[in-house]
C-alpha positions, 0 to 999 in steps of 0.5 A: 527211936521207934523206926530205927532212923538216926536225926543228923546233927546237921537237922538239930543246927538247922532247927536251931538256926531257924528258931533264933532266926539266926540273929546276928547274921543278914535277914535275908540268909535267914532260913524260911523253910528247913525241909528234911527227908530219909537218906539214901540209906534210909538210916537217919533224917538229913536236910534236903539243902535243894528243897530248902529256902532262905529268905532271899530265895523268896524276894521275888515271889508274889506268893511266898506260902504257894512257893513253900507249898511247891516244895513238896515232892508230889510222891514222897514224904518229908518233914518240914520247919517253916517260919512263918509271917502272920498277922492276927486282929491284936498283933504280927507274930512269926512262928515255927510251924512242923510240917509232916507231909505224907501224901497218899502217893507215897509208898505205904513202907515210907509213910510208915518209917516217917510217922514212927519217927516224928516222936523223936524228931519233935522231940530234937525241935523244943518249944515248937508251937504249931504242928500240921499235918498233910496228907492230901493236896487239899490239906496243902490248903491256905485255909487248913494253916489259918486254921492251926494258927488261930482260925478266925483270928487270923487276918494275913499271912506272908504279906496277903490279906486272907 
């Protein structure tokens, strides 16, 4: 890799986790969103298992997409897999979408270790279709998804019409 950073296996099975959806298993110990950070060590990409949400940890949430939003530390970076509900004008789809956040409030050294090392963990994440990039509050916007997922075509995500 790039930046030196090693990708855990733990990140690789959660990533297959998520894309399969876990069958087998209750829908509601489904992972919704996997978020991955440095270790302390800043040595590889690990799971951030606090920031993390199953299905069930959403039940109660009127707003599913602020919910994951708020998941990202104000002044860090992290990666993110996100499963995400949407319905377009011909059909319901459910997608993967990589998520890199790297807000201007995080150390320039930190942002830099994350973007070198995106490459190789896409590269661990095949057959990802959509890929949004974050770098501003604004960018955290409903809008900015909608526009990665098929723009005007898009007509509800997580349940609310848009």
């Amino acid at each position: 890799m790039a930046s030196g950073v090693a990708i855990s296996d733990e990140v690789v099975k959660h990533f297959e986790q998520i894309r399969v959806r876990y069958h087998g298993s209750e829908e509601k110990e489904r992972f919704k969103l996997v978020i991955m950070r440095l270790s302390e060590d800043k040595k590889s990409i690990v799971v951030d298992h606090k920031c993390s949400l199953k299905i069930k940890d959403l039940e109660k949430e009127a707003d599913i997409f602020k919910k994951i939003i708020s998941m990202l530390p104000d002044c860090d970076c992290r990666y993110c897999l996100y499963d995400c509900f949407y319905k377009t004008k011909e059909s319901s789809k459910q997608d993967l979408v990589f998520i890199m956040w790297a807000p201007d409030s995080a150390s320039m050294q930190n942002k830099m270790v994350y973007a070198s090392s995106k490459v190789a963990l896409k590269a661990k994440f095949q057959g990802l279709k959509f890929e949004w990039q974050v770098n501003d509050p604004a960018d955290k916007d409903l809008s900015c998804l909608i526009e990665r997922l098929g723009g005007k075509d898009v007509i509800e995500v997580e349940g609310k019409c848009v």
